[in-house]
TORKOL-4160 file (C-alpha; in steps of 0.2 Angstrom, whole numbers, padded with zeros to 4 digits, m for minus):
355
<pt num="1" X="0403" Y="0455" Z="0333"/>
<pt num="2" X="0410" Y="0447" Z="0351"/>
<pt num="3" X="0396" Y="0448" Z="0366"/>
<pt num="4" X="0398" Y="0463" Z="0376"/>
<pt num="5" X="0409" Y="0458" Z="0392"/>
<pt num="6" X="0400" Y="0462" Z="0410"/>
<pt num="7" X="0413" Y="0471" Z="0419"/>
<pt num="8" X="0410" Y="0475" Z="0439"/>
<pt num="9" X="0419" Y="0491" Z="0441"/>
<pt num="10" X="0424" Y="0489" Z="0461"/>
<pt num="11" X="0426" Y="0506" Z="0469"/>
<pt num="12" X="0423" Y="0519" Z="0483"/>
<pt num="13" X="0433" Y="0509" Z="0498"/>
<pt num="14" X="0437" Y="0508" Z="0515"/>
<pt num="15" X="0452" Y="0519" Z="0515"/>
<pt num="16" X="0456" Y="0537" Z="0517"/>
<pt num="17" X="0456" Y="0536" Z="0497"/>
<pt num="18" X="0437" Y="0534" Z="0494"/>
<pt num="19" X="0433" Y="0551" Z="0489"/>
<pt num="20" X="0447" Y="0548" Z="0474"/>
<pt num="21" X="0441" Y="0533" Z="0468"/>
<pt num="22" X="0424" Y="0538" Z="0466"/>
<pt num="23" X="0434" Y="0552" Z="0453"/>
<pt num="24" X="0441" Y="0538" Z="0446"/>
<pt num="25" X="0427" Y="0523" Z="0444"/>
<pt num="26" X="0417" Y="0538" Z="0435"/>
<pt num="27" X="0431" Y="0540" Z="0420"/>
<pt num="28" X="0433" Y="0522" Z="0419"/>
<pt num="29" X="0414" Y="0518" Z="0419"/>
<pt num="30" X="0414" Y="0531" Z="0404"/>
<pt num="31" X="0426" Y="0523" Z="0395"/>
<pt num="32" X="0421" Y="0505" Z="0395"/>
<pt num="33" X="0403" Y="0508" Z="0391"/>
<pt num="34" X="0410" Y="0510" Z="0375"/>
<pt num="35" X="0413" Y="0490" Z="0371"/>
<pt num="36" X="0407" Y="0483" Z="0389"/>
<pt num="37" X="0391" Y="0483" Z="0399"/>
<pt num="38" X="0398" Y="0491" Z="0417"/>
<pt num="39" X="0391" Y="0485" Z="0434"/>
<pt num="40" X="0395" Y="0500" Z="0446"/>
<pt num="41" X="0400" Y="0490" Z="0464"/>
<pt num="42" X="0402" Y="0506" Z="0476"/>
<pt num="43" X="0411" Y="0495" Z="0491"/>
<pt num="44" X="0407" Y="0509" Z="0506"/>
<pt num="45" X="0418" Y="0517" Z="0518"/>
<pt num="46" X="0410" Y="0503" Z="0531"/>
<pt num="47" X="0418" Y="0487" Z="0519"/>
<pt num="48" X="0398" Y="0485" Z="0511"/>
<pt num="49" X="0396" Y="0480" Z="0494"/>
<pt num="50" X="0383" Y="0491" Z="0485"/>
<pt num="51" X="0377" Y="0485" Z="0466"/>
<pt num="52" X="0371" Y="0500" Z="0457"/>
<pt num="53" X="0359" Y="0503" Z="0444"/>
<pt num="54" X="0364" Y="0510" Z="0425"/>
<pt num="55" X="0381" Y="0509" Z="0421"/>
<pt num="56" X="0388" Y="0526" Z="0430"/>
<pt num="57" X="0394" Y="0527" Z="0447"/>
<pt num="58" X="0386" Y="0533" Z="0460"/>
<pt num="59" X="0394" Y="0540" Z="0477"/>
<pt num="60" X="0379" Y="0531" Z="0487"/>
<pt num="61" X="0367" Y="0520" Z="0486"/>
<pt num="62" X="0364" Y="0503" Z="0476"/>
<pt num="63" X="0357" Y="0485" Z="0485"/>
<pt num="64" X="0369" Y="0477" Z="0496"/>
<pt num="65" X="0377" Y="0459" Z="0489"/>
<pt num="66" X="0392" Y="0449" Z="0493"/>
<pt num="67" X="0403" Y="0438" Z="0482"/>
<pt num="68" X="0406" Y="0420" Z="0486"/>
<pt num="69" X="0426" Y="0415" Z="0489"/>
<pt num="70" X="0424" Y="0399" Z="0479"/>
<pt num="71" X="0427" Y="0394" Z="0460"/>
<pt num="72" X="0409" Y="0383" Z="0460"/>
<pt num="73" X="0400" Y="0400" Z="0461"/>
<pt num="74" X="0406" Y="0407" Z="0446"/>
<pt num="75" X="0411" Y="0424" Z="0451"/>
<pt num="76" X="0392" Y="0430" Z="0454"/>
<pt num="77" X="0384" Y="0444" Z="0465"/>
<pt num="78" X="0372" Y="0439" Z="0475"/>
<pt num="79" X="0361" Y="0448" Z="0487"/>
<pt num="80" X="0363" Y="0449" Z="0503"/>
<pt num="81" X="0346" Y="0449" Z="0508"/>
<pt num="82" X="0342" Y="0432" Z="0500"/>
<pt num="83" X="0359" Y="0425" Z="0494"/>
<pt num="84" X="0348" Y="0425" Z="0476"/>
<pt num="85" X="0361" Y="0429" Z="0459"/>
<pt num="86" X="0359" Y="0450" Z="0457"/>
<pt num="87" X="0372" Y="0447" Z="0442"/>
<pt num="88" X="0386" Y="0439" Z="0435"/>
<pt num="89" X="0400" Y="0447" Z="0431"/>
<pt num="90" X="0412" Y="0441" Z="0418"/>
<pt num="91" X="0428" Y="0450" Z="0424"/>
<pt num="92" X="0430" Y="0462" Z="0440"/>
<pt num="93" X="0439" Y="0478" Z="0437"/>
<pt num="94" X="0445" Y="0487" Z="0454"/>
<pt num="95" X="0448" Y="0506" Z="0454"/>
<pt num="96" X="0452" Y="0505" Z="0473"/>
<pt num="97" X="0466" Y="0517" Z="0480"/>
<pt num="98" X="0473" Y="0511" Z="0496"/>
<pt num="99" X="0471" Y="0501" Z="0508"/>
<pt num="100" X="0457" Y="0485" Z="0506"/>
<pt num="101" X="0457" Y="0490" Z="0489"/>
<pt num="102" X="0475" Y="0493" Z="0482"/>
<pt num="103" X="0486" Y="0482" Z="0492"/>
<pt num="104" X="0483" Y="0463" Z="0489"/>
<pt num="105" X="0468" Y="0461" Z="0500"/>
<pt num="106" X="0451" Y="0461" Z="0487"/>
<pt num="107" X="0463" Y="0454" Z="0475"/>
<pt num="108" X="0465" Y="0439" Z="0486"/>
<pt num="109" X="0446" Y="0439" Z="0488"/>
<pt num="110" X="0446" Y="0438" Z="0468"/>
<pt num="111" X="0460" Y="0424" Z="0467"/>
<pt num="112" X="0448" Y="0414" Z="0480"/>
<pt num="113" X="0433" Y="0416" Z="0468"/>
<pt num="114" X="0443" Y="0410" Z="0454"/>
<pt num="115" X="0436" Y="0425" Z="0444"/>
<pt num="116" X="0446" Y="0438" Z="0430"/>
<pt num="117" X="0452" Y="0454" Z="0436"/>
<pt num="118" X="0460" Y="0467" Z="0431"/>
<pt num="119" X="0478" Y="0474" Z="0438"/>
<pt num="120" X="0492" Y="0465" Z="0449"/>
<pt num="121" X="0490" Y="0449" Z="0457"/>
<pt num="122" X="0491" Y="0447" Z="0477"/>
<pt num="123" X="0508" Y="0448" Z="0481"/>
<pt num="124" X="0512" Y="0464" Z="0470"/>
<pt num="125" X="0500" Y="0474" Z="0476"/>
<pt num="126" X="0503" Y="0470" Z="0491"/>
<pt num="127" X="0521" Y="0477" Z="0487"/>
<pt num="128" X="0516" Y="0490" Z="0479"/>
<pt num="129" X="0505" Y="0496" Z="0493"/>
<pt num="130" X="0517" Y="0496" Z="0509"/>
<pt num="131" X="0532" Y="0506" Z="0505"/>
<pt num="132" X="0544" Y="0497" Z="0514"/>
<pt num="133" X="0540" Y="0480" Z="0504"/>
<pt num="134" X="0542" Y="0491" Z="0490"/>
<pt num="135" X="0558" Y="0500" Z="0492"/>
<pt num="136" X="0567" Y="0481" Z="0498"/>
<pt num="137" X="0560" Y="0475" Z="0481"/>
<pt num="138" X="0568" Y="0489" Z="0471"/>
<pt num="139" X="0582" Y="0488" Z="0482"/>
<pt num="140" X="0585" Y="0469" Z="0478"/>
<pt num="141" X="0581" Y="0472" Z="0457"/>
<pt num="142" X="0592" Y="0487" Z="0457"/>
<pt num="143" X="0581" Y="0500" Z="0457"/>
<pt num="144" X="0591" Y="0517" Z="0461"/>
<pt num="145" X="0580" Y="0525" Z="0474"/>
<pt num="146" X="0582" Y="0541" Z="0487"/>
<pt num="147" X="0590" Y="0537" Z="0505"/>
<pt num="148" X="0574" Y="0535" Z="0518"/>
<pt num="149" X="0572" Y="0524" Z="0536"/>
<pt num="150" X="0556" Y="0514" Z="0541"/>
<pt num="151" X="0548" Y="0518" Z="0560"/>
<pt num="152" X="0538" Y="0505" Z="0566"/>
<pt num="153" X="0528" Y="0514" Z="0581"/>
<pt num="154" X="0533" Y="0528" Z="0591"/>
<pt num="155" X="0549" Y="0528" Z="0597"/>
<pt num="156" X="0563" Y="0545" Z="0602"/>
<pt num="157" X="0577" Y="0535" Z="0598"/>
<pt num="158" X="0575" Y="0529" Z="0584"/>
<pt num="159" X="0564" Y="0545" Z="0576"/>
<pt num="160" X="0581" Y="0554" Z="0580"/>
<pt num="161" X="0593" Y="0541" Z="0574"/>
<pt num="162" X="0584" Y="0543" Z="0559"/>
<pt num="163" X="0582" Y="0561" Z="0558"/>
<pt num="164" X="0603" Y="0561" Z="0559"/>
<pt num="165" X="0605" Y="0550" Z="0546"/>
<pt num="166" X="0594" Y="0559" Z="0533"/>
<pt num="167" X="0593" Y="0577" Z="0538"/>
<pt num="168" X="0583" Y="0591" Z="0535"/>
<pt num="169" X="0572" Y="0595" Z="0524"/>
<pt num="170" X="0563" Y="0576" Z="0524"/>
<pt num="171" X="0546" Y="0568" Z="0522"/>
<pt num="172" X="0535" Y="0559" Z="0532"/>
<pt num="173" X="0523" Y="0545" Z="0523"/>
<pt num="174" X="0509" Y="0533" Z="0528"/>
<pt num="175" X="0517" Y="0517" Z="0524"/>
<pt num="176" X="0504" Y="0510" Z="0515"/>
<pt num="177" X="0494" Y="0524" Z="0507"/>
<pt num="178" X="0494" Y="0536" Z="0493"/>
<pt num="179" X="0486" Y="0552" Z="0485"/>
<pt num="180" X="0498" Y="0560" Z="0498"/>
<pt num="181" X="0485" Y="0556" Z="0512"/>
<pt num="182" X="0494" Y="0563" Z="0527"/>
<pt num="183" X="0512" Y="0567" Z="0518"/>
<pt num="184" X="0522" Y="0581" Z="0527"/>
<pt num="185" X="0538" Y="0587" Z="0521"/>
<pt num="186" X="0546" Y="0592" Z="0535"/>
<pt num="187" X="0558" Y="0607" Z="0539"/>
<pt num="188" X="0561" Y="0610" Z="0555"/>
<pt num="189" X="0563" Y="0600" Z="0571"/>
<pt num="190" X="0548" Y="0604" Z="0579"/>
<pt num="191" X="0538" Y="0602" Z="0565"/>
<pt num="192" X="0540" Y="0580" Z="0565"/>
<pt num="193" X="0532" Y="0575" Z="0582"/>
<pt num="194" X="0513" Y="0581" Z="0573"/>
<pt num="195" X="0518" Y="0575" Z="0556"/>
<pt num="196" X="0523" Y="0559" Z="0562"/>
<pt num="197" X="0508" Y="0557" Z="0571"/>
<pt num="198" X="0495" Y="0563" Z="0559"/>
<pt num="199" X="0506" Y="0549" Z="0547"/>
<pt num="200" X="0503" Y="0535" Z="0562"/>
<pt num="201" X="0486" Y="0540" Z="0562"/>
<pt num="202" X="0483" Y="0530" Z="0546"/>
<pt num="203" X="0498" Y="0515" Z="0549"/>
<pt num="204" X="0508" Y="0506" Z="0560"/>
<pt num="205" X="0522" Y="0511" Z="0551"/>
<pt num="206" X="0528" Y="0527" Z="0543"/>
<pt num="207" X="0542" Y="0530" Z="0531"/>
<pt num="208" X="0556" Y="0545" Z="0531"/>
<pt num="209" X="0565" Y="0549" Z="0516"/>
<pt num="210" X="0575" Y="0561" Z="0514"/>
<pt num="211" X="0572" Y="0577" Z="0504"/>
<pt num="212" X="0578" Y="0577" Z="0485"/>
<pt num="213" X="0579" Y="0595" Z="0474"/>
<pt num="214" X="0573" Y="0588" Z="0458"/>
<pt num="215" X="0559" Y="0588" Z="0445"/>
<pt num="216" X="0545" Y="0575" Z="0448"/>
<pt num="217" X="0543" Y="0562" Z="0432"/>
<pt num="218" X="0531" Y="0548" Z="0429"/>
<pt num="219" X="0530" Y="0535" Z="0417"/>
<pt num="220" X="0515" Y="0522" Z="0413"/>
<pt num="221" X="0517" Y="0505" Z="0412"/>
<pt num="222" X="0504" Y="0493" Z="0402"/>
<pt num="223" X="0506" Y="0474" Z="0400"/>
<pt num="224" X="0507" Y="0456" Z="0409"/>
<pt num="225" X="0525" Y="0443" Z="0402"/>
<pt num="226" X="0532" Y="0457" Z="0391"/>
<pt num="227" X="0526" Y="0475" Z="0398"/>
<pt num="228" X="0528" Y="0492" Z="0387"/>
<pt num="229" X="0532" Y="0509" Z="0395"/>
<pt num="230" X="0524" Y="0527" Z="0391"/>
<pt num="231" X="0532" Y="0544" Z="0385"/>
<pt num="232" X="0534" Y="0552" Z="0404"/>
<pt num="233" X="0526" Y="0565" Z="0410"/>
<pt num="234" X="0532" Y="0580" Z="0422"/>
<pt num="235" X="0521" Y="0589" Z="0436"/>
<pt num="236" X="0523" Y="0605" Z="0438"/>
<pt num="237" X="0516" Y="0607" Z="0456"/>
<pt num="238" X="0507" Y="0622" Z="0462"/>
<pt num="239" X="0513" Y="0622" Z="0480"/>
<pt num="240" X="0529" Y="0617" Z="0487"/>
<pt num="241" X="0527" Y="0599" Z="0485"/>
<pt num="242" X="0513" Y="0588" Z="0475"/>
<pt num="243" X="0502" Y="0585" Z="0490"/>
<pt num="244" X="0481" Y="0581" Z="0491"/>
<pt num="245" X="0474" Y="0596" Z="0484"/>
<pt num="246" X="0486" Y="0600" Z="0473"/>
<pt num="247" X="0482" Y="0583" Z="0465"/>
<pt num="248" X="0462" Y="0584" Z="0465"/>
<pt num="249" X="0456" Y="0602" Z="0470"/>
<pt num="250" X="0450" Y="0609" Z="0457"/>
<pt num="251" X="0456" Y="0626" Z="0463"/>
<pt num="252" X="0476" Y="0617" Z="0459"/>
<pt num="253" X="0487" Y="0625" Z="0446"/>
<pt num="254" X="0498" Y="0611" Z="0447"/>
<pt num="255" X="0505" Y="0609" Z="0428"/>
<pt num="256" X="0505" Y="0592" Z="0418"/>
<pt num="257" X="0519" Y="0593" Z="0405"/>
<pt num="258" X="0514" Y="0578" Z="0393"/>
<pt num="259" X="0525" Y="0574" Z="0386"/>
<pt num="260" X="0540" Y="0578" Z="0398"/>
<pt num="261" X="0551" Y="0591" Z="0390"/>
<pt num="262" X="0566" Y="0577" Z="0393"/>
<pt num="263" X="0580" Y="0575" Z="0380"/>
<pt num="264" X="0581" Y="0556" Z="0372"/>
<pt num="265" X="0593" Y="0548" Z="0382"/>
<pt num="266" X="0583" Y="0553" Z="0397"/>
<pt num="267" X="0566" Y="0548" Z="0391"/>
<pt num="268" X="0575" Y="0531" Z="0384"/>
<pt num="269" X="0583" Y="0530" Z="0401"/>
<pt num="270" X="0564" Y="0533" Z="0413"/>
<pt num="271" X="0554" Y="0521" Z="0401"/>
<pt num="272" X="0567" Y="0508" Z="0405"/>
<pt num="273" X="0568" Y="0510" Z="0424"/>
<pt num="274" X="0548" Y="0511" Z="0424"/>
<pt num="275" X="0547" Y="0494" Z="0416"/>
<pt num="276" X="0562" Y="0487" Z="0430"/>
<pt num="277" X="0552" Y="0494" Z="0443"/>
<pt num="278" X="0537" Y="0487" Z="0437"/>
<pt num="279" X="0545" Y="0467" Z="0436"/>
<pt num="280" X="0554" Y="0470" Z="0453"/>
<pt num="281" X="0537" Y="0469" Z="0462"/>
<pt num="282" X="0531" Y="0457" Z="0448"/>
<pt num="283" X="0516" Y="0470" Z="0442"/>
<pt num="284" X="0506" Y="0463" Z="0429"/>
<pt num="285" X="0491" Y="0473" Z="0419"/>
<pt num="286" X="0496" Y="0492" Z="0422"/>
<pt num="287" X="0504" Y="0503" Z="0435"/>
<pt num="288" X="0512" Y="0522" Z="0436"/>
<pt num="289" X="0529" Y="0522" Z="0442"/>
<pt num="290" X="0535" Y="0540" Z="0448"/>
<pt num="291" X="0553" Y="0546" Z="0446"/>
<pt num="292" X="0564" Y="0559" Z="0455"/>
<pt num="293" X="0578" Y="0568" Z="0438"/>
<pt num="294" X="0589" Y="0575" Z="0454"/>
<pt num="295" X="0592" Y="0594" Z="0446"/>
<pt num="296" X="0611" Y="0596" Z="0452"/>
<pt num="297" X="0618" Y="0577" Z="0448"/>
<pt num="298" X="0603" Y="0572" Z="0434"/>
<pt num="299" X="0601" Y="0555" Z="0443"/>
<pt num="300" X="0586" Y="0547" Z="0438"/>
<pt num="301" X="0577" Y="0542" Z="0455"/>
<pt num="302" X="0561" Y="0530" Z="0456"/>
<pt num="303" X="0552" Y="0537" Z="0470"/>
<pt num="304" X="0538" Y="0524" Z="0470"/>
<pt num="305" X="0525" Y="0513" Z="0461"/>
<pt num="306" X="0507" Y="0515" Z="0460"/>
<pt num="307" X="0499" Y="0497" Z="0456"/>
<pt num="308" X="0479" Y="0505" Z="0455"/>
<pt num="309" X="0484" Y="0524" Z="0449"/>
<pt num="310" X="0473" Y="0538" Z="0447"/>
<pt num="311" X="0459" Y="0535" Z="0432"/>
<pt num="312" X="0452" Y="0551" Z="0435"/>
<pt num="313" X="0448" Y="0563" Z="0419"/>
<pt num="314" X="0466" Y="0575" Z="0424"/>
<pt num="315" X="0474" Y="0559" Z="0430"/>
<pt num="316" X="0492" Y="0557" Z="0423"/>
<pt num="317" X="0491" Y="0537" Z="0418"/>
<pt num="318" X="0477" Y="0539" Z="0406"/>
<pt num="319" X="0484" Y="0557" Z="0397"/>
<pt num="320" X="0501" Y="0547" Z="0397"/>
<pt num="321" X="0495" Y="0534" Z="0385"/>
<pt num="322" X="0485" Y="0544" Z="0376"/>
<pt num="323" X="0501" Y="0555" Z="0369"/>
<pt num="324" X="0509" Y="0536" Z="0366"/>
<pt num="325" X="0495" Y="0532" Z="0355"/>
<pt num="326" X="0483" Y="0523" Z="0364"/>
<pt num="327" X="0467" Y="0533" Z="0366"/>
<pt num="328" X="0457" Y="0531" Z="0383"/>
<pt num="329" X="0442" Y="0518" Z="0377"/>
<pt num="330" X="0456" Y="0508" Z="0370"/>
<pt num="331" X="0466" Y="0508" Z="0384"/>
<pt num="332" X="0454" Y="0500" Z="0396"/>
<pt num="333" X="0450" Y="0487" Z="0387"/>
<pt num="334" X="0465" Y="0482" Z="0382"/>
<pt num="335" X="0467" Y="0482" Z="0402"/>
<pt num="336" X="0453" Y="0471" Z="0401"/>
<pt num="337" X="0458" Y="0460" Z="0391"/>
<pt num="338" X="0474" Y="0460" Z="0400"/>
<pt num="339" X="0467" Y="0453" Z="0417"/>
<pt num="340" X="0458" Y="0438" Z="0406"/>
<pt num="341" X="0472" Y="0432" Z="0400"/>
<pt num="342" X="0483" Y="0431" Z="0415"/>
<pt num="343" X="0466" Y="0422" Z="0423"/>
<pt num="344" X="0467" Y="0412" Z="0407"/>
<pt num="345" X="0487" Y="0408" Z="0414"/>
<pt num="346" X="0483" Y="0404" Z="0429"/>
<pt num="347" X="0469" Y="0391" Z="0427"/>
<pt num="348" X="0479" Y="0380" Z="0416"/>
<pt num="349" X="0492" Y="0381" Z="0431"/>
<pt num="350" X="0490" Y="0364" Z="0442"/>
<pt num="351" X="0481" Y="0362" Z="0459"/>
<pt num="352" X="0485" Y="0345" Z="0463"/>
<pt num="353" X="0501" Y="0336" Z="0464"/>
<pt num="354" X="0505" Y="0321" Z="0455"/>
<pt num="355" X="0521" Y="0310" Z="0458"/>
């Protein structure tokens, strides 16, 4: 029988997602108990790193360490009282949504360490994160997408060239966040000026897109060189459009459709723009790509892609893989297993040059 792995689970954050991950490190934690020996690292909402005791996370508490940004160290916690090893990790596994988590920055951390990790590399989460990288990527591997404008600051000008060019209804987003932390959809005029500032409150720069009348599709995507694609699913939201609460309060009656009642050429048709979508940022390990089927025209729409996705137990990228056949304490350790072997890739790559 192989040696159980020891996988620190990263999560909590420094992001107006904390409370999220915390939903989803606990799912995860779960799962991989099954085959791996868990670390919970809670990072809290001041950047601290906290290792826990036993293997489920907890939303506080644990002993403060730090990990060392270089190869020699070997990818080991340390305390931060004494620098002494508190434990060593065999491959890191970050459930972080958001900013310092989600968008390239702990990955880079975890390149510097020379240390296995689970889930997209620098660069594509950090394109996954910030929605205008993003959309230019799509844009550039022809991806359809919606029509939307990018603000960079406040501006009167340019919010109502903007406004002209898409119209009414549209939707204000955070450029780089998700779990629809500070989305509006905007009807009237006079309802932007406080959605844009409650978006520029969380970012420098906020995206408008315009408004599209369709049903809201997501597909799961799983793999590093030659990724595979999920059945899709269909939300059903509870409200007028998916926002915070209708994701996590467990007062929602949003619907999960699982599979998506889709014909096959539709299905055929999402599962292959998920795994586009997914190469056009250069993803590896797993991500959730969400779709707009525009109801009038049935366009098929990628709205955006969610390099760390919700893990949580009514999370859609989990429950999409389970109805394609691959039950939840599989599917993180294949995960695992996945983020070795692209570590395993990059260490044979060259450092040095030689003439």
């Amino acid at each position: 029988m192989a040696p159980r792995l020891k996988v620190a689970l990263l999560f909590g954050g420094r992001s107006g997602e904390h409370e999220v991950s915390l939903r989803s490190a606990a799912s995860v934690a779960e799962a991989l108990a099954t085959r791996h020996d868990v670390l919970p690292v809670l990072i809290d909402k001041k950047g601290g790193w906290l290792l826990q005791q036993g293997q489920t996370p907890q939303p506080s508490g644990g002993s403060a360490v730090f990990l060392v940004p270089e190869p020699d160290d070997r990818g080991r916690l340390r305390r931060r009282a004494d620098a002494a090893a508190a434990a060593e990790p065999d491959v890191y596994f970050p459930v972080l949504h958001g900013p310092y988590g989600e968008d390239g920055t702990i990955q880079g951390l975890l390149e510097l360490a020379a240390v296995p990790y689970v889930g997209a590399g620098v660069a594509a989460s950090g394109a996954g994160m910030d929605k205008q990288m993003m959309k230019a990527l799509f844009a550039a591997g022809d991806v359809p997408q919606g029509a939307y404008r990018v603000l960079r600051g406040r501006g009167a000008a340019q919010e109502e060239a903007a406004l002209a060019e898409l119209g009414l209804p549209l939707f204000v987003k955070p450029a780089n966040l998700g779990s629809s932390v500070a989305v509006a959809k905007v009807k009237r005029r006079d309802d932007l000026e406080p959605a844009l500032a409650a978006a520029f409150a969380y970012d420098r720069k906020v995206i408008l897109e315009a408004a599209i009348d369709a049903r809201e599709l997501e597909v799961s995507v799983m793999g590093n060189d030659a990724p595979e694609a999920s059945l899709p699913g269909e939300i059903v939201p509870d409200r007028e459009f998916y926002d915070y609460d209708s994701k996590y309060s467990a007062e929602s009656r949003t619907e999960l459709l699982i599979p998506a009642p889709t014909d096959a050429a539709t299905t055929a048709e999402l599962r292959r723009l998920a795994v586009r979508a997914f190469a056009a940022i250069d993803a590896c390990g797993y991500a959730r790509v969400d779709f707009f089927l525009e109801r009038r025209s049935g366009r098929i729409l990628v709205n955006e892609i969610n390099t760390i996705p919700g893990f949580t137990s009514i999370s859609m990228f989990p429950k999409l893989w389970g109805v394609s056949g691959v039950a939840y304490e599989e599917l993180v350790s294949r995960l695992v297993a996945l983020g070795l072997e692209r570590h395993a890739q990059r260490k044979r790559l060259r450092t040095d040059y030689r003439s």
